[in-house]
N, C-alpha and C positions, 0 to 999 in steps of 0.2 A: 469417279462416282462410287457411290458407297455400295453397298450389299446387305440386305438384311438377312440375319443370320437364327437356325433355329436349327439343335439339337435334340434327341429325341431320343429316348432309352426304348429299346421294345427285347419280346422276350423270344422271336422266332426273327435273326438276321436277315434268310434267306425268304421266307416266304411277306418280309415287310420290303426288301429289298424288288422283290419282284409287284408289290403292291404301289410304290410309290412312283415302279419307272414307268406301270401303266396311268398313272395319275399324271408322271410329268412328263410323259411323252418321251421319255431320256432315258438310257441308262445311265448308270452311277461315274463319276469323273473318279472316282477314288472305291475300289474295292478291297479291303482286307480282310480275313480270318473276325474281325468282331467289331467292323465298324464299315462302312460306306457314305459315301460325300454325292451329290449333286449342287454343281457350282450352275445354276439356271439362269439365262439372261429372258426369260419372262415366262413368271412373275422373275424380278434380279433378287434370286434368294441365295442362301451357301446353306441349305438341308442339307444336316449330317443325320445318319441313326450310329447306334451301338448297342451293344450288349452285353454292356461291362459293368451296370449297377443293376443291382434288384427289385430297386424303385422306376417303377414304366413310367412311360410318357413323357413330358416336356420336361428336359433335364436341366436348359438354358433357353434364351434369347440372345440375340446379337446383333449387333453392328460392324460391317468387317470393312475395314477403309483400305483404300486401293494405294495411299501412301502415306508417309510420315507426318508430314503436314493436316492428312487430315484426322489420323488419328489423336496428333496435340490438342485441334477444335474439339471434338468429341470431349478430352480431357480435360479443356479449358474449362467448359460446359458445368460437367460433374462439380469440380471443384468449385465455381462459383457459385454454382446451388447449393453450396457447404453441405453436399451428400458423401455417405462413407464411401471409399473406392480403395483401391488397393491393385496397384500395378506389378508387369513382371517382364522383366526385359529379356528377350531371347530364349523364352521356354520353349521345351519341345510337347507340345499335346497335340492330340489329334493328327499325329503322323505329317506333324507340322512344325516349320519353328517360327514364334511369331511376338512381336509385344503387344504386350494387350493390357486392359484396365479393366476391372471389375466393377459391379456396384449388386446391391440388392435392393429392389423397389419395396414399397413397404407393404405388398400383400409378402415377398419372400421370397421372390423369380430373380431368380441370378441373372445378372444384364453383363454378356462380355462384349467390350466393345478392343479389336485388335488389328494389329496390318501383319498381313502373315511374308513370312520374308523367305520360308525358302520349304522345302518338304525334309520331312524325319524316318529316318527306319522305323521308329517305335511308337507305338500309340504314347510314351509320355506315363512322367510318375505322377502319384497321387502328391498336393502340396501338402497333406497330412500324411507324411512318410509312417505313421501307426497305424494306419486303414489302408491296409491291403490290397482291400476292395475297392476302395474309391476312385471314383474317374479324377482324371486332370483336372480334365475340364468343369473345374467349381470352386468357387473365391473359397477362402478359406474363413470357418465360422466368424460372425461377430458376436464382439462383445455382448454382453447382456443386455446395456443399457442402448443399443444400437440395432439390437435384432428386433423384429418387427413381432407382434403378437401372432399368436396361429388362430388363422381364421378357418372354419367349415363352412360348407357353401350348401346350398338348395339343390343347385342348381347340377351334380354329379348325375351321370347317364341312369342310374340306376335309381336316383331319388324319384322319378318320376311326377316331378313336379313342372317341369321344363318342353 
């Protein structure tokens, strides 16, 4: 059975870590120095935060398949709806080692969809080994003619229209 998956940048570890275990009833299955994991059997979610980019809030989406076979369906999927994806076999991110397939929906929200095969010492490099900063965990840019236009929205906490 699959697991929906969501990643989250925030800017205080500890004090979102201590916000979400009162939300999920749970403490964290995974706590590190700059990132923590709740693997939830209800809602079946895999919340990760971190604190490793500058940009807050939803950092990803995901689909984390429980095995091989289902992460190929997932794959089969992408690829017959002739959408961009871009795979990576036994990378180690998120203090994990795992294969996984990317895509980007066309507002821009990175979609990883992966089966994680075993745990990592390291949170994992950036796949743009020139950004220092950058988390792992993010497909690597597309092309121009494949990247989605930038949309603004109304609808942000502060627009006040909502």
């Amino acid at each position: 059975m699959k697991r929906f998956h969501v990643h989250v940048s925030v800017a205080d570890l500890s004090a979102s870590i201590r916000y979400y275990s009162a939300l999920f009833a749970a403490e964290p299955t995974v706590v590190r120095d700059d990132y923590a994991k709740w693997a939830l059997d209800d809602p079946r979610v895999n919340f990760a935060i971190s604190n490793r980019t500058e940009k807050l809030g939803v950092d990803h989406l995901g689909i984390q398949a429980e095995t091989d076979a289902e992460l190929a369906a997932i794959q089969a999927r992408l690829a017959s709806a002739d959408l961009p994806m871009q795979s990576q076999s036994e990378t180690n991110c998120c203090y994990a080692t795992s294969n996984k397939h990317w895509s980007v929906d066309p507002t821009g929200i990175a979609w990883e969809s992966f089966h994680t095969l075993g745990n990592a010492p390291t949170y994992g490099e950036s796949r743009d080994r020139s950004a220092e900063t950058a988390a792992c965990c993010v497909p690597a840019p597309l092309n121009a003619a494949q990247k989605p236009a930038a949309k603004t929205t109304c609808c942000a906490p502060q627009s006040g229209c909502c």
